[in-house]
ROSE-863478 format. One record per residue (C-alpha): residue number from 1; residue in three letters; x, y, z. Coordinates in steps of 0.1 Angstrom, whole numbers, plus 5000, padded with zeros to 4 digits. Layout:
% ROSE-863478
+-----+------+------+-------+------+
! seq ! type ! east ! north !   up !
+-----+------+------+-------+------+
! NUM !  ALA !    X !     Y !    Z !
...
+-----+------+------+-------+------+
END
This chain:
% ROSE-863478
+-----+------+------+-------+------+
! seq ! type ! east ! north !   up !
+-----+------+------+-------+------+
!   1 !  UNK ! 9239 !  4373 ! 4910 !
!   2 !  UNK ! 9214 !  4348 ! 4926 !
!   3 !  UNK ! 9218 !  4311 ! 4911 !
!   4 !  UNK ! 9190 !  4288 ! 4910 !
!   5 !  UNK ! 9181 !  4252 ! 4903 !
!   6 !  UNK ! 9158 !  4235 ! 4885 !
!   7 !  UNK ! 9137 !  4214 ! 4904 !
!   8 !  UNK ! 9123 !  4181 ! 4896 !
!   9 !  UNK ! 9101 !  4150 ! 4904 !
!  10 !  UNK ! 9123 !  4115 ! 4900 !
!  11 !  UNK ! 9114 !  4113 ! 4866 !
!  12 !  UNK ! 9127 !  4149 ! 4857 !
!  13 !  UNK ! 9097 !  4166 ! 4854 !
!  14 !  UNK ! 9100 !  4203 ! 4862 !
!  15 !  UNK ! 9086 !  4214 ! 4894 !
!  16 !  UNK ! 9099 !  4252 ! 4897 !
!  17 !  UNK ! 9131 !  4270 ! 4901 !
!  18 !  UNK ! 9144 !  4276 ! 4937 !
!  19 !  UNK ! 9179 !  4297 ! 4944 !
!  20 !  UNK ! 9204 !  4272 ! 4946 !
!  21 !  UNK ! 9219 !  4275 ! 4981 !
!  22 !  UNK ! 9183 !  4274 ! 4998 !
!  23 !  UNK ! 9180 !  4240 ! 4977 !
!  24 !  UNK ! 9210 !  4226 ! 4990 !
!  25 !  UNK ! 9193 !  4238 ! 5029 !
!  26 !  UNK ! 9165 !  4218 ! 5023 !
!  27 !  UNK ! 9174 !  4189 ! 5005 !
!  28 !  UNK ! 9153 !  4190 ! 4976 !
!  29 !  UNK ! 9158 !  4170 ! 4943 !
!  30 !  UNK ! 9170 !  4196 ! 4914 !
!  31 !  UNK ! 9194 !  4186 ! 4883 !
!  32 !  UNK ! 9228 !  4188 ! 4882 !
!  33 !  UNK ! 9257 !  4173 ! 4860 !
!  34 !  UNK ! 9290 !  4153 ! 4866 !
!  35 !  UNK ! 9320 !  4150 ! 4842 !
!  36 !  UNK ! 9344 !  4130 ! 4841 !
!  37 !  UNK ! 9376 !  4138 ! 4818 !
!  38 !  UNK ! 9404 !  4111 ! 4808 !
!  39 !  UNK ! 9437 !  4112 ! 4790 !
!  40 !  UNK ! 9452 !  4095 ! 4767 !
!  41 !  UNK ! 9470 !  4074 ! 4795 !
!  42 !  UNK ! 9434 !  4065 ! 4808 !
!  43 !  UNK ! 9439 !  4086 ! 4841 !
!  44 !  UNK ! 9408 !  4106 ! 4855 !
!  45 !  UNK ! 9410 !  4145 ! 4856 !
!  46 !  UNK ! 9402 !  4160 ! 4896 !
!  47 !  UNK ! 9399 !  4194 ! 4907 !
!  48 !  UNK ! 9403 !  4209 ! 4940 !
!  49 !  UNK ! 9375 !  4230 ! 4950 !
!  50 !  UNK ! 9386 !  4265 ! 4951 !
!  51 !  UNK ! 9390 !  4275 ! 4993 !
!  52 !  UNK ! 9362 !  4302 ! 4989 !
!  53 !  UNK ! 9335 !  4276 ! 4979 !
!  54 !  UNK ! 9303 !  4282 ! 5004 !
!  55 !  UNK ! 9301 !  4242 ! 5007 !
!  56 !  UNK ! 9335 !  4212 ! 5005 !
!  57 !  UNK ! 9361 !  4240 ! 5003 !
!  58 !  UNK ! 9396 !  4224 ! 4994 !
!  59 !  UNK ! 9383 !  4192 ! 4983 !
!  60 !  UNK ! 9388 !  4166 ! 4954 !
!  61 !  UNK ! 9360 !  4162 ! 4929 !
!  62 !  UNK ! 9357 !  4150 ! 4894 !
!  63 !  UNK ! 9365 !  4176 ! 4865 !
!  64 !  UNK ! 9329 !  4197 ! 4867 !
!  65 !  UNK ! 9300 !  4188 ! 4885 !
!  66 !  UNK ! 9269 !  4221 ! 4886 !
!  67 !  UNK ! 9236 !  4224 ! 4874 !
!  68 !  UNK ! 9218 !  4232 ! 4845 !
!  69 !  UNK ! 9195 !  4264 ! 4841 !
!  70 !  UNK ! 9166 !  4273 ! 4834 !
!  71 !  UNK ! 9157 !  4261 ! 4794 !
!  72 !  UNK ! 9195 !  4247 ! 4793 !
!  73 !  UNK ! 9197 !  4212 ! 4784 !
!  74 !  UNK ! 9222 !  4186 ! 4807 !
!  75 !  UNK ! 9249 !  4188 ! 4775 !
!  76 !  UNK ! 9250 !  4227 ! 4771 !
!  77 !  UNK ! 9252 !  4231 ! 4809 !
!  78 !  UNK ! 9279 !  4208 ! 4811 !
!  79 !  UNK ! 9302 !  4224 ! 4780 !
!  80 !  UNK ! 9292 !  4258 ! 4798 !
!  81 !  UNK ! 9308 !  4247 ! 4832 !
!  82 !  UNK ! 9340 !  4234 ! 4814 !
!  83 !  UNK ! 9348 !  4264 ! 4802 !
!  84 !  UNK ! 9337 !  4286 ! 4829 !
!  85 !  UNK ! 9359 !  4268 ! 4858 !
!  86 !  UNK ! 9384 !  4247 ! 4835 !
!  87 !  UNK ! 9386 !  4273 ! 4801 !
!  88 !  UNK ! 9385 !  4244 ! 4780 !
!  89 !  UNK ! 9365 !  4226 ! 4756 !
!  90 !  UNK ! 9357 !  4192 ! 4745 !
!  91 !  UNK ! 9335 !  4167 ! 4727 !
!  92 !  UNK ! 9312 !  4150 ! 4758 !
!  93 !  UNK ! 9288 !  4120 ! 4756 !
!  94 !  UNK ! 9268 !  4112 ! 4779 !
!  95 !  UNK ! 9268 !  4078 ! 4800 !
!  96 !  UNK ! 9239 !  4076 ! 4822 !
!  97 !  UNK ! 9221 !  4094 ! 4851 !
!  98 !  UNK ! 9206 !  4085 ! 4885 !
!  99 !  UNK ! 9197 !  4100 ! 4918 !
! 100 !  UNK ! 9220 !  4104 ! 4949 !
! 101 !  UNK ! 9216 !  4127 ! 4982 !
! 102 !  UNK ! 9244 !  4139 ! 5001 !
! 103 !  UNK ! 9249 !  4154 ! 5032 !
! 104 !  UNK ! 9278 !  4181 ! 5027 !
! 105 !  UNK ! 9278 !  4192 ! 5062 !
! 106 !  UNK ! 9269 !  4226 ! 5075 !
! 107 !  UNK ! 9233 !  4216 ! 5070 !
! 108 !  UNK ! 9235 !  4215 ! 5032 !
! 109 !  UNK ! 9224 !  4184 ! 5011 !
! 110 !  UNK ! 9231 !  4177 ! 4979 !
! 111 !  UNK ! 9203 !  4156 ! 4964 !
! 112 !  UNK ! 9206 !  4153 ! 4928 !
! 113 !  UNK ! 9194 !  4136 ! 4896 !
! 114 !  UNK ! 9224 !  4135 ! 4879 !
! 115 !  UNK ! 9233 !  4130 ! 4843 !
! 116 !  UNK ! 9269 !  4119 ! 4839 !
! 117 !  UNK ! 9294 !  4128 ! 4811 !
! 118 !  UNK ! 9324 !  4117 ! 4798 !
! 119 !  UNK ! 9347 !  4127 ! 4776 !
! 120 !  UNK ! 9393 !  4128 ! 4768 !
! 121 !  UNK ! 9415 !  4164 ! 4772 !
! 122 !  UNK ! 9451 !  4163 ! 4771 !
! 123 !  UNK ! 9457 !  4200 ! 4767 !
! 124 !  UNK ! 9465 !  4228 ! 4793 !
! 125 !  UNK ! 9437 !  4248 ! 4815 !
! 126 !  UNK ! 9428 !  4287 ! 4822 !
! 127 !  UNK ! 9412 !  4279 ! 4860 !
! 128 !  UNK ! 9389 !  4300 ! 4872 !
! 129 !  UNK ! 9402 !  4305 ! 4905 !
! 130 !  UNK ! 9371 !  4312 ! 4924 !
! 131 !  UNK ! 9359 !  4279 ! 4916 !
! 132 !  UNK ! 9390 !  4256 ! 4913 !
! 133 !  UNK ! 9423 !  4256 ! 4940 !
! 134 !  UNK ! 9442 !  4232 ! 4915 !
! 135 !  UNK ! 9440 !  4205 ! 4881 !
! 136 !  UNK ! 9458 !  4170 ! 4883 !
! 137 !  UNK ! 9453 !  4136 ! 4870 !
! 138 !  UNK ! 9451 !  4104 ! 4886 !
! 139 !  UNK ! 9452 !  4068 ! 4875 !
! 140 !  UNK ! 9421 !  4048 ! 4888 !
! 141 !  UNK ! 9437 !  4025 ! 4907 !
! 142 !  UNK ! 9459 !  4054 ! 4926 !
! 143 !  UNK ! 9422 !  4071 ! 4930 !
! 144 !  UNK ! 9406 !  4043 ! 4949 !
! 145 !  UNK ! 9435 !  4044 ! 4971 !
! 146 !  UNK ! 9438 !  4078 ! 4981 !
! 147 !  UNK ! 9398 !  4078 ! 4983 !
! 148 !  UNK ! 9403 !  4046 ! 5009 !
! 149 !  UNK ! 9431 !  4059 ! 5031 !
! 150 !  UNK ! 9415 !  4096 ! 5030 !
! 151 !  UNK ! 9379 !  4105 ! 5022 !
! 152 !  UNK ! 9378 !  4134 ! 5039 !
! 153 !  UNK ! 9398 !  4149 ! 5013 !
! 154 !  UNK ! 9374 !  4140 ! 4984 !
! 155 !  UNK ! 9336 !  4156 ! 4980 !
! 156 !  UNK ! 9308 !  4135 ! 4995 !
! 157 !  UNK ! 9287 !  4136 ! 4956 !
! 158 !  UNK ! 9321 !  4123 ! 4941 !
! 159 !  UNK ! 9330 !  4092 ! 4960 !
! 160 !  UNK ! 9285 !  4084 ! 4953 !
! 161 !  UNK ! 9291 !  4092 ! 4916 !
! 162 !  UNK ! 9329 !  4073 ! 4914 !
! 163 !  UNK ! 9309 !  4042 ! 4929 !
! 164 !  UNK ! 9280 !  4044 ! 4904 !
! 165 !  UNK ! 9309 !  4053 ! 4873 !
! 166 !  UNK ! 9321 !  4020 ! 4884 !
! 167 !  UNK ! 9289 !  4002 ! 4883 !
! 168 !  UNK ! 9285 !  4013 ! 4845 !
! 169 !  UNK ! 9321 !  4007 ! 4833 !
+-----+------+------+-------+------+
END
């Protein structure tokens, strides 16, 4: 089945629906949505990108990160992703958004307005493995070390949206 994007202006105005991997070709500005889960110790949830992905294959990211569809707000797209990849569910609020563009290599960009959520999980996972390798949790401070001494191993959106978290909190 084809996935699209919904395409927008800077100020989130719908400009049509393209299929989402011809998006990503052409660098065009479409929504999308980042979360960022915490336990009860304060340490930030990561997945591995399952080896199969078409783009960053086998690396780091923050818990979800997709688009919304068609007629599906930010917050419904987000809850919908955390169970699809994760098989959980939890409360989410969200904390602000912004635009970013990536290059991901392979000629794909990712160029995103992005609304951010957060939200705390402590319980165990169902992974969808055609989406997500592996689940762990990292302390912040451990994070901006591994992301220092190796960001090859974390997604080019995540290390933009980790900066930005940062900026807010």
């Amino acid at each position: 089945m084809e996935e699209f994007v919904v395409l927008v202006n800077p100020e989130d105005e719908i400009l049509g629906l393209m299929e989402k991997q011809q998006a990503h070709i052409n660098g065009l500005l479409h929504r999308a949505f980042s979360v960022f889960l915490f336990n009860s110790k304060g340490e930030m949830l990561l997945q591995k990108r399952a080896s199969g992905k078409y783009h960053s294959p086998n690396q780091w990211t923050n818990a979800v990160c997709s688009h919304p569809r068609e007629e599906e707000t930010y917050l419904a797209g987000a809850t919908r992703r955390l169970k699809e990849e994760l098989g959980i569910e939890t409360e989410l609020s969200e904390k602000f958004h912004f635009i970013y563009k990536a290059n991901v290599g392979g000629g794909l960009w990712e160029h995103e307005l992005d609304h951010v959520f957060v939200g705390n999980y402590e319980s165990g996972f169902s992974l969808n493995k055609e989406e997500v390798e592996e689940v762990r949790f990292i302390s912040l401070s451990e994070l901006d070390k591994e992301v220092a001494e190796a960001p090859h191993n974390f997604t080019e959106w995540f290390k933009i949206i980790l900066e930005e978290y940062k900026h807010h909190f």
